[in-house]
SEDO-694564 format. One line per field, with one value per atom (N, C-alpha, C): atom name; residue in three letters; z, x, y; residue number from 1. Coordinates in Angstrom, 2 decimals. Example, Ala and Ser with C-alpha at 12.3 -4.5 7.8 and 13.67 -1.06 7.14 Angstrom:
atom = (N/CA/C/N/CA/C)
rest = (ALA/ALA/ALA/SER/SER/SER)
z = (7.80/7.80/7.80/7.08/7.14/7.87)
x = (13.19/12.30/13.20/12.85/13.67/12.90)
y = (-5.69/-4.50/-3.30/-2.25/-1.06/0.03)
nr = (1/1/1/2/2/2)
***
This chain:
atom = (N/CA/C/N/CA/C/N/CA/C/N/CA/C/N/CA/C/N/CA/C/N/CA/C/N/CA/C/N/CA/C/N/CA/C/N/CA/C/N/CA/C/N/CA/C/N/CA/C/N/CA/C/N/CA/C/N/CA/C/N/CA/C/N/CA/C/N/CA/C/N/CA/C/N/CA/C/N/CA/C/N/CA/C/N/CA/C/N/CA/C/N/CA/C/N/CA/C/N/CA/C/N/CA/C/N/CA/C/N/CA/C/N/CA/C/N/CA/C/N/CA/C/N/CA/C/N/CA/C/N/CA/C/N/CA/C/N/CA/C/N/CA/C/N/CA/C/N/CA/C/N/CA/C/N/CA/C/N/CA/C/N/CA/C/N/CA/C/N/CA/C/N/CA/C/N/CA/C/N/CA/C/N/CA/C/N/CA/C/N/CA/C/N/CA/C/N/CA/C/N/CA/C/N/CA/C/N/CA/C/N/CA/C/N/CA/C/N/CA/C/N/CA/C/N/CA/C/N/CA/C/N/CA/C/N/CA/C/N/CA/C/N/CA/C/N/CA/C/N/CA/C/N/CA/C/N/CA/C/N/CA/C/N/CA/C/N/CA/C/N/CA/C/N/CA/C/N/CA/C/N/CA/C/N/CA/C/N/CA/C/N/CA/C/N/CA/C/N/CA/C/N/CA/C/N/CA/C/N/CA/C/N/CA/C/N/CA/C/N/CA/C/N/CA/C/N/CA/C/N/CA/C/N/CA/C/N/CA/C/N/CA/C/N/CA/C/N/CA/C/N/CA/C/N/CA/C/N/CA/C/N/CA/C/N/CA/C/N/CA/C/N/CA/C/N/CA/C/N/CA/C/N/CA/C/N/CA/C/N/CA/C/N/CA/C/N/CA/C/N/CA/C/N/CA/C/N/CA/C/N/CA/C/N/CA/C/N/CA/C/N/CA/C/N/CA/C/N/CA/C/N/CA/C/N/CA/C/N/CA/C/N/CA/C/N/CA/C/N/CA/C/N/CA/C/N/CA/C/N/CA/C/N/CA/C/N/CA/C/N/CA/C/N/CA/C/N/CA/C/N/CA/C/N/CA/C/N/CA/C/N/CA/C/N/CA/C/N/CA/C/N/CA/C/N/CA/C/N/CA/C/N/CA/C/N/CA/C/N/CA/C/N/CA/C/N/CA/C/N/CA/C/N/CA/C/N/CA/C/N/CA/C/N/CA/C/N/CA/C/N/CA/C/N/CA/C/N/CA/C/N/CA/C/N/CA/C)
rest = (UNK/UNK/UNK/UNK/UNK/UNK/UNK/UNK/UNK/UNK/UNK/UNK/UNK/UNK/UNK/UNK/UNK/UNK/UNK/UNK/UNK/UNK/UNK/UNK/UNK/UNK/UNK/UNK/UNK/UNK/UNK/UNK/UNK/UNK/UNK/UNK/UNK/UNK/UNK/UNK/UNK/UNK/UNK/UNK/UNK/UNK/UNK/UNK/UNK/UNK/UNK/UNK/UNK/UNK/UNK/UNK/UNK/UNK/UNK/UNK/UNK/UNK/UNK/UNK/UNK/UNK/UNK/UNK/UNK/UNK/UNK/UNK/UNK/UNK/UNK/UNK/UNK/UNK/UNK/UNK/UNK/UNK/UNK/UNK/UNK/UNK/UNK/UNK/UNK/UNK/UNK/UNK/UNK/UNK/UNK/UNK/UNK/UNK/UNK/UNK/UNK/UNK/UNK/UNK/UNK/UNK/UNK/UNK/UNK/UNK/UNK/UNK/UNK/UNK/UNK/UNK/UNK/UNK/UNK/UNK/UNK/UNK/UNK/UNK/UNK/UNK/UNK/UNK/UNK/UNK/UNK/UNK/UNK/UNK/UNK/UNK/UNK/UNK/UNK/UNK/UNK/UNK/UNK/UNK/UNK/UNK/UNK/UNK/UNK/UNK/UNK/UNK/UNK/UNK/UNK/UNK/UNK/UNK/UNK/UNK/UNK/UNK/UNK/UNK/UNK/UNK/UNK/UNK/UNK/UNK/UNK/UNK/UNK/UNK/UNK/UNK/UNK/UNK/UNK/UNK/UNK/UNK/UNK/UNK/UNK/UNK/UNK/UNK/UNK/UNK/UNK/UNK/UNK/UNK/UNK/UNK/UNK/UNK/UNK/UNK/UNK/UNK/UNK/UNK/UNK/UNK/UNK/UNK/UNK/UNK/UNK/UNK/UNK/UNK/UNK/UNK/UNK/UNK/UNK/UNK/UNK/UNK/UNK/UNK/UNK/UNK/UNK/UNK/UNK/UNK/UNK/UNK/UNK/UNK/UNK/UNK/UNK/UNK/UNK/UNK/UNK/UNK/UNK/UNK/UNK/UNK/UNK/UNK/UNK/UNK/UNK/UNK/UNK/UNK/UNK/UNK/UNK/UNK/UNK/UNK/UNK/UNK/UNK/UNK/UNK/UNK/UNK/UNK/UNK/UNK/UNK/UNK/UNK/UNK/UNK/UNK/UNK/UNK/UNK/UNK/UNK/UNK/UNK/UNK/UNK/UNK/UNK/UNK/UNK/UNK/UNK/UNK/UNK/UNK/UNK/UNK/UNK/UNK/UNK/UNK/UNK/UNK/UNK/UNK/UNK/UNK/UNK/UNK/UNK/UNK/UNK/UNK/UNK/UNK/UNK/UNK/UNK/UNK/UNK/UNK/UNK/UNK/UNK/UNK/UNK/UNK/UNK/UNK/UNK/UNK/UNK/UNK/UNK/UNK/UNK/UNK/UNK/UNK/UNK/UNK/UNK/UNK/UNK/UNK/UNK/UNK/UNK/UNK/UNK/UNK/UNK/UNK/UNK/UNK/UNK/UNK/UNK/UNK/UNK/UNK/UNK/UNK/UNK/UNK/UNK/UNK/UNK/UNK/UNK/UNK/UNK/UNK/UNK/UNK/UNK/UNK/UNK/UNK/UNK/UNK/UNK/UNK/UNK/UNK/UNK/UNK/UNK/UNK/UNK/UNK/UNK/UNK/UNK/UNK/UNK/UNK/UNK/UNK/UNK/UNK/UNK/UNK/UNK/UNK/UNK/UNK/UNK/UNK/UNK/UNK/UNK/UNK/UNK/UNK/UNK/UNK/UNK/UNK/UNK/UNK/UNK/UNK/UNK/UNK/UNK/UNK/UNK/UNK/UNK/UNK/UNK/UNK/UNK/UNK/UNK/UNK/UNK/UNK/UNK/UNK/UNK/UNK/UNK/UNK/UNK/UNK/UNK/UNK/UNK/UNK/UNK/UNK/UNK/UNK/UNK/UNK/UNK/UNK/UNK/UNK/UNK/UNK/UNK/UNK/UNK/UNK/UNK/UNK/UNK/UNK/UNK/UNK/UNK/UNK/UNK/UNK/UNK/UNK/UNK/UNK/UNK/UNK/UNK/UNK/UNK/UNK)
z = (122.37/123.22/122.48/122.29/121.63/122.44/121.84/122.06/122.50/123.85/124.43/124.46/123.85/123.98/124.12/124.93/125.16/125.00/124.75/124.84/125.44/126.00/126.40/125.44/124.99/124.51/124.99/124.99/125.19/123.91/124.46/123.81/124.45/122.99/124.10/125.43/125.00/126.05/126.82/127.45/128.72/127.70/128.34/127.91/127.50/126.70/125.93/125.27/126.45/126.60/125.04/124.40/122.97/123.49/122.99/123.33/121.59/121.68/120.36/121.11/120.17/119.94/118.30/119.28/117.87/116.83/117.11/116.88/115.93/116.13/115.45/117.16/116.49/117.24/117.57/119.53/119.58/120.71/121.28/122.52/122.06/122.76/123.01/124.17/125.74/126.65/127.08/127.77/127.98/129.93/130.38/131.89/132.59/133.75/133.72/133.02/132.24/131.03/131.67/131.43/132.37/131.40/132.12/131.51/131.20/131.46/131.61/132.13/131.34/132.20/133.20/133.69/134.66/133.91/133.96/133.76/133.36/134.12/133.94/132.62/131.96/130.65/129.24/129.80/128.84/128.06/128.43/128.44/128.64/127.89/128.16/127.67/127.54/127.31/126.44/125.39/123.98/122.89/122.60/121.40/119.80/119.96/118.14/117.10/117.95/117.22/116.69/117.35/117.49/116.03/115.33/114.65/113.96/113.32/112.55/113.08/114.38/115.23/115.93/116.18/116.54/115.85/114.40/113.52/113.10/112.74/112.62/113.73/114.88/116.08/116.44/116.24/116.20/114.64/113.64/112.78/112.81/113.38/113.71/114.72/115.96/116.69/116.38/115.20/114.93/113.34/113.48/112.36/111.03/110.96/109.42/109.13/109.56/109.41/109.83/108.82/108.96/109.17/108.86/108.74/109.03/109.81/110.55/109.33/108.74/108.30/108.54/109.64/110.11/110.75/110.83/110.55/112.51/112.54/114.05/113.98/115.50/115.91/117.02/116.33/117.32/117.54/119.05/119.65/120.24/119.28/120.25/119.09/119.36/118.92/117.33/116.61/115.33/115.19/116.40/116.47/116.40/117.42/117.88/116.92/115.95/115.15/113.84/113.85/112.57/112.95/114.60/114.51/115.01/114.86/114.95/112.95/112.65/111.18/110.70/111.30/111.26/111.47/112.87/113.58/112.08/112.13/110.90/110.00/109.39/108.45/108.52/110.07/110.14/110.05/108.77/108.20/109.44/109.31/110.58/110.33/111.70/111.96/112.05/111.67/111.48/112.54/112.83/114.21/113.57/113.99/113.86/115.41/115.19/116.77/116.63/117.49/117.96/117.07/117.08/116.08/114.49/114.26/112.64/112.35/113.50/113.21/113.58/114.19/114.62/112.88/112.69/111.00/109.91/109.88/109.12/109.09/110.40/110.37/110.43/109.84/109.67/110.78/111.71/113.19/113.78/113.49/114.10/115.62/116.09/117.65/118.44/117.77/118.10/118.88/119.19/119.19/121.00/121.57/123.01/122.84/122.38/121.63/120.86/119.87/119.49/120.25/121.39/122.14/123.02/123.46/124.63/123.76/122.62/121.37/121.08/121.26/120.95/122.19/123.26/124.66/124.78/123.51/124.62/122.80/121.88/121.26/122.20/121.42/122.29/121.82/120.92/119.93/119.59/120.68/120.65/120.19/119.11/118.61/116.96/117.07/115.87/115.46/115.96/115.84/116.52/115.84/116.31/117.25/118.26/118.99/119.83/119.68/120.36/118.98/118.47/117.04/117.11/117.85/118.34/119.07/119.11/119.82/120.06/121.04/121.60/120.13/120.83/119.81/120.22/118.76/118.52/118.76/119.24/119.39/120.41/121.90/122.94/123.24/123.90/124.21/125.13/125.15/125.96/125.92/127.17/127.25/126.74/126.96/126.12/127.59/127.18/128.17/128.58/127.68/128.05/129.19/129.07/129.80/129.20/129.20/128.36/128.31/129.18/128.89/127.54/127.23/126.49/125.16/125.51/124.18/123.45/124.28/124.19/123.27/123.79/123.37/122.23/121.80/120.75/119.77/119.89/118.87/118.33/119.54/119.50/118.61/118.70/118.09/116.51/116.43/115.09/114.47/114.63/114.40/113.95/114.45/114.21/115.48/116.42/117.91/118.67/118.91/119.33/120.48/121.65/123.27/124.36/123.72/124.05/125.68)
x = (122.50/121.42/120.64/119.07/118.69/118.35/118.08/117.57/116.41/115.95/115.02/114.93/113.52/113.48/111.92/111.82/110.10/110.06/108.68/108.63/106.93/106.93/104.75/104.60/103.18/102.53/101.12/100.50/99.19/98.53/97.19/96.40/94.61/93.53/92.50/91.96/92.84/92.54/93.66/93.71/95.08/96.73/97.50/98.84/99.05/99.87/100.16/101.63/102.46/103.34/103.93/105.12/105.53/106.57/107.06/107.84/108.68/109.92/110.51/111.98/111.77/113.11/113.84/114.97/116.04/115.47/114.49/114.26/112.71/112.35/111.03/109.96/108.54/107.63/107.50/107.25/107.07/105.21/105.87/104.21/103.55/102.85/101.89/101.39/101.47/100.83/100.12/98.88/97.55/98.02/97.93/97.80/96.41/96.78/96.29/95.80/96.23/96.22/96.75/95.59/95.85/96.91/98.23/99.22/100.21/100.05/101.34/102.79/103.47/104.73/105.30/106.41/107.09/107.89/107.76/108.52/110.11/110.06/112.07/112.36/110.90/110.85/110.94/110.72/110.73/111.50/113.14/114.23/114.51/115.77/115.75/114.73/114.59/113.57/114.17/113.26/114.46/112.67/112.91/111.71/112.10/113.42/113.70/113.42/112.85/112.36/110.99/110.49/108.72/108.54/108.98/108.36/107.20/107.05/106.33/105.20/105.43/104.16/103.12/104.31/103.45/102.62/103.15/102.27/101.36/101.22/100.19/99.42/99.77/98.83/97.75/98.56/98.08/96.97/97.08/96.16/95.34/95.37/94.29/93.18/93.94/93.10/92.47/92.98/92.53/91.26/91.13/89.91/90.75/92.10/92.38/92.93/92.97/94.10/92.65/92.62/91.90/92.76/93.82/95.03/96.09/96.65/97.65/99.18/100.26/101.67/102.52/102.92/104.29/104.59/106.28/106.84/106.39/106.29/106.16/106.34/107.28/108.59/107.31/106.60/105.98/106.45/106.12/106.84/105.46/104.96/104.49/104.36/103.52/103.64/103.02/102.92/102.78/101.27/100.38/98.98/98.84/99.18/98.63/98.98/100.06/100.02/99.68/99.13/97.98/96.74/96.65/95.50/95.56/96.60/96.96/96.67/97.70/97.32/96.10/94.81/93.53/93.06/93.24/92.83/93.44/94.24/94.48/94.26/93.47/92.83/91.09/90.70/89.29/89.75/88.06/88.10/87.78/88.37/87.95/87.05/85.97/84.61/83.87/85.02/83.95/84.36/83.33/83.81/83.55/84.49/84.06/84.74/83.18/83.74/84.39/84.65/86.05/85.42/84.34/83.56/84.08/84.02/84.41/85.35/86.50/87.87/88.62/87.84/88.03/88.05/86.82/86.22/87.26/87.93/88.33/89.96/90.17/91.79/91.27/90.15/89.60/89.78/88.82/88.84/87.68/86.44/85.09/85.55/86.10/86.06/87.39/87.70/89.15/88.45/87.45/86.90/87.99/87.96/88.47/90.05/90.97/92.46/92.16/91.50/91.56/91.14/90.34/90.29/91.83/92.01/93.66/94.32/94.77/95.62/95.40/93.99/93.46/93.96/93.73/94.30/95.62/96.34/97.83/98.16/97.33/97.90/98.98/100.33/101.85/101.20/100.66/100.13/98.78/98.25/96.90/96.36/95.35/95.12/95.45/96.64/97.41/97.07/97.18/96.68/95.43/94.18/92.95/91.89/92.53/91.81/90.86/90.45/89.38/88.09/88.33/87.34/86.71/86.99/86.62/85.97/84.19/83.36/82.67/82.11/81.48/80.02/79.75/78.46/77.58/76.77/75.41/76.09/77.48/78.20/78.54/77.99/78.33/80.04/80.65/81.50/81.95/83.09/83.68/85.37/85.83/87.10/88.04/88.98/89.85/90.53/92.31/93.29/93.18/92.94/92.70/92.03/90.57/89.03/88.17/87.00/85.50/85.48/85.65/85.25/86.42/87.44/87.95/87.90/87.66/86.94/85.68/84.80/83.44/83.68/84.56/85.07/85.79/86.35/87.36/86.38/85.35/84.45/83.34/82.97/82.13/82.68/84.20/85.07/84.77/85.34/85.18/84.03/83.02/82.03/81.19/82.11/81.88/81.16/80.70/79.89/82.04/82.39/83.60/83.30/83.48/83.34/84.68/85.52/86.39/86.63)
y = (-122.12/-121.64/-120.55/-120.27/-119.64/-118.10/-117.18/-115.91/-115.55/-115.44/-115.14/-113.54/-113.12/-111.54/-111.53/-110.17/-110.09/-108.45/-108.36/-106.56/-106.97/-105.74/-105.82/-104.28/-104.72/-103.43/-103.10/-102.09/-102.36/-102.66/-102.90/-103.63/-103.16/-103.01/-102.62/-104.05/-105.11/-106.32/-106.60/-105.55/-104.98/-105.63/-105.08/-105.60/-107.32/-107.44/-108.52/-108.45/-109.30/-109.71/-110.42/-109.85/-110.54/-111.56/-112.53/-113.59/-113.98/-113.65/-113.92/-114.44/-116.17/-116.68/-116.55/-116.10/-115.91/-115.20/-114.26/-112.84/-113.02/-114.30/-115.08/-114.84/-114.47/-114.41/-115.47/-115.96/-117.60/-117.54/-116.59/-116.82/-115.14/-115.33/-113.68/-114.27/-113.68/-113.58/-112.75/-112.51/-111.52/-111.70/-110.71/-110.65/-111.64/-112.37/-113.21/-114.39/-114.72/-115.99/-117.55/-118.04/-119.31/-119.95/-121.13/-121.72/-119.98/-119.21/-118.55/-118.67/-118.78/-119.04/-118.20/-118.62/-117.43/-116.57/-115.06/-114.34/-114.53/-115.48/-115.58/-116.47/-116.94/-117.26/-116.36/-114.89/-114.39/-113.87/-113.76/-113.28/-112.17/-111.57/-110.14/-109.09/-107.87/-106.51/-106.31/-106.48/-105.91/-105.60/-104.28/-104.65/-104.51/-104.58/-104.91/-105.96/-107.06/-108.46/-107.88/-107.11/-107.35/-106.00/-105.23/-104.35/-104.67/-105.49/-105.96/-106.55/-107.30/-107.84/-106.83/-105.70/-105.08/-103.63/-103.74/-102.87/-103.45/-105.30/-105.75/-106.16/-105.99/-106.11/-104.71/-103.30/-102.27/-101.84/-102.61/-102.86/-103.44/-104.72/-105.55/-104.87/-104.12/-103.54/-102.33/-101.68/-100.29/-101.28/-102.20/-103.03/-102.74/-102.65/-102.87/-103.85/-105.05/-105.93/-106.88/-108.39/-109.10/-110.31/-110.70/-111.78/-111.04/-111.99/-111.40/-112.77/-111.86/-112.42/-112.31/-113.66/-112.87/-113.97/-114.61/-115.50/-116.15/-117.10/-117.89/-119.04/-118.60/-120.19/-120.77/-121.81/-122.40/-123.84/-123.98/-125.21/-126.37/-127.28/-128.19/-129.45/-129.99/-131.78/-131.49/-132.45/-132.22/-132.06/-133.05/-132.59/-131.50/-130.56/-128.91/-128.74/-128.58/-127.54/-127.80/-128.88/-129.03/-128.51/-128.46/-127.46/-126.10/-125.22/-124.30/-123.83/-124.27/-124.17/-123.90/-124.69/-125.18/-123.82/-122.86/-122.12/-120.57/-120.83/-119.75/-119.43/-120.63/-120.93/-120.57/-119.92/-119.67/-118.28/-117.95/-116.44/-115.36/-113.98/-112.95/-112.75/-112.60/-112.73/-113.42/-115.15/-116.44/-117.46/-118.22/-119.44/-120.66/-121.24/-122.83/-123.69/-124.93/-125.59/-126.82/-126.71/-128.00/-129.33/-129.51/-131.14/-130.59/-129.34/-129.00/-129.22/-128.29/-128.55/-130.31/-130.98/-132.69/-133.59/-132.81/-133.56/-133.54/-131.97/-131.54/-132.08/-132.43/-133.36/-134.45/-135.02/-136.45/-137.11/-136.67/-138.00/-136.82/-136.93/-136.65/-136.92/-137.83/-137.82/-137.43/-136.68/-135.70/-134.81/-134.27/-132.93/-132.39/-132.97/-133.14/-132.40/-133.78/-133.04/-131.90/-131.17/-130.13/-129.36/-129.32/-128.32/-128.26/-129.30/-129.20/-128.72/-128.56/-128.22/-126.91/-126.34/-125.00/-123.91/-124.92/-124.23/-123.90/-124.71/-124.53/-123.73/-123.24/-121.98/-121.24/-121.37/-120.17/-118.77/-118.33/-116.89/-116.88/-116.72/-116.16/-114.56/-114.56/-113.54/-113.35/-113.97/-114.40/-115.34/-116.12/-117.62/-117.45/-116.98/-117.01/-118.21/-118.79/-119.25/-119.36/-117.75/-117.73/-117.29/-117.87/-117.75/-119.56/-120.28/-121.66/-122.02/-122.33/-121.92/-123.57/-124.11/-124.94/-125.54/-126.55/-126.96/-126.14/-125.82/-125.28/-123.01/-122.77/-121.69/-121.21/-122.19/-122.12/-121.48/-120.48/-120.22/-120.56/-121.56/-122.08/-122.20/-122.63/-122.53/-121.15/-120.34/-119.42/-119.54/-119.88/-119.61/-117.92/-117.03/-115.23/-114.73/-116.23/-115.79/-115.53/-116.12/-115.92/-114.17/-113.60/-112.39/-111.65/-111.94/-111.30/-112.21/-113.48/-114.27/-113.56/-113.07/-112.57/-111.49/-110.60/-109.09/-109.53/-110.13/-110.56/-110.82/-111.62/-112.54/-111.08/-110.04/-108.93/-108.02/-107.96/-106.85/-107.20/-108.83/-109.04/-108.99/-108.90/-109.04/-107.44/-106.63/-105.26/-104.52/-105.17/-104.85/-104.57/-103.86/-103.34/-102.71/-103.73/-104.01/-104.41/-103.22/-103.05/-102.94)
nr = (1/1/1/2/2/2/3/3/3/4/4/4/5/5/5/6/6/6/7/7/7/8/8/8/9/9/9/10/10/10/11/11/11/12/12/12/13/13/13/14/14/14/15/15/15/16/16/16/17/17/17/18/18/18/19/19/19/20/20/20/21/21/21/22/22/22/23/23/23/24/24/24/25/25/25/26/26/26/27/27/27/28/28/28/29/29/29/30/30/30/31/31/31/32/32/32/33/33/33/34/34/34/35/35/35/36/36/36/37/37/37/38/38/38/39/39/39/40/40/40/41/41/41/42/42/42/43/43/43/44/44/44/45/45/45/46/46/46/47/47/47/48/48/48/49/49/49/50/50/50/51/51/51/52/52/52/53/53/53/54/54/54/55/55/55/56/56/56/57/57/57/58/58/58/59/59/59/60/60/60/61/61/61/62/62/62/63/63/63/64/64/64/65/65/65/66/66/66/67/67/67/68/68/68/69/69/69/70/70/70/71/71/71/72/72/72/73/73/73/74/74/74/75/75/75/76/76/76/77/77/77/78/78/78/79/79/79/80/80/80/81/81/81/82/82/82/83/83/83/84/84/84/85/85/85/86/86/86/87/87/87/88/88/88/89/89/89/90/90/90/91/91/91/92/92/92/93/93/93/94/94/94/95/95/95/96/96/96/97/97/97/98/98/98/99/99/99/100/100/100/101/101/101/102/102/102/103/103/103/104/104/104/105/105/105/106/106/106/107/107/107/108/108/108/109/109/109/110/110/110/111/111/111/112/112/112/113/113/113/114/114/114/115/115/115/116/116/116/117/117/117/118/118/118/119/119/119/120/120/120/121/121/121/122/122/122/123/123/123/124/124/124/125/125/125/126/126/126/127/127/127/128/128/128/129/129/129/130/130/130/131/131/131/132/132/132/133/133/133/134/134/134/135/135/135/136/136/136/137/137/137/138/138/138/139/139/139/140/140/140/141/141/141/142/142/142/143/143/143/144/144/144/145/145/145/146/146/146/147/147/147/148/148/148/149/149/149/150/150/150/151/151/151/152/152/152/153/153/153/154/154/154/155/155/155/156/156/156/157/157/157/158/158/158/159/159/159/160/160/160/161/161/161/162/162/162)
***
């Protein structure tokens, strides 16, 4: 049976719930975050897994940290996490939309699955999914909420609308 541990920290985009199995970062949850699980998912209160997540989380938010390194137990089908991969692979401050990232795993008419795949990111922020923006840059979809997508994309961008 594996090791469920969670710690919350703040964050300037309210608290954000850490989720580490067997002492590996697996989710990041934001308060109110649509597809959140239940609490009784998160295991015990322990923040000795997270040191590292959360000095590079507190870097990222203080603008020194542009890439985030640090080991993650992610759990879903081999699709998502070729486009999770995908999503890590977009530079900080830069967007690309769901038709780019479709092209780029060679199937132009993926665009649909890479968005459901983008949605169900376990480590958001980390796994930059809200750097994934609609055609022509339309902002759409973020499990967080457009408004902290908005603020996320503003932050990076150097406009810091915290």
């Amino acid at each position: 049976m594996p090791t469920v541990q969670h710690w919350v920290v703040d964050s300037p985009y309210d608290p954000l719930t850490l989720v580490a199995v067997d002492g590996v970062l697996s989710r990041i949850h934001m308060t109110d975050q649509r597809h959140r699980p239940a609490e009784e998912t998160f295991g015990e209160r322990d923040e000795r897994p997270f040191g590292e997540a959360m000095s590079q989380l507190e870097a990222y938010f203080a603008g020194e940290l542009k890439q985030f390194d640090l080991p993650l137990h992610l759990v879903g089908t081999e699709f998502q996490r070729r486009v999770w991969e995908l999503l890590r692979a977009i530079p900080y401050g830069e967007t690309r939309t769901y038709g780019e990232l479709a092209a780029e795993l060679g199937n132009p008419g993926a665009c649909r699955a890479v968005g459901l795949a983008n949605g169900k990111n376990p480590v958001g922020i980390v796994v930059p999914c809200h750097r994934v923006v609609g055609a022509g840059g339309s902002l759409t979809g973020y499990g967080g909420g457009l408004d902290r997508k908005k603020r996320l994309l503003a932050f990076e961008a150097g406009d810091a609308l915290f």
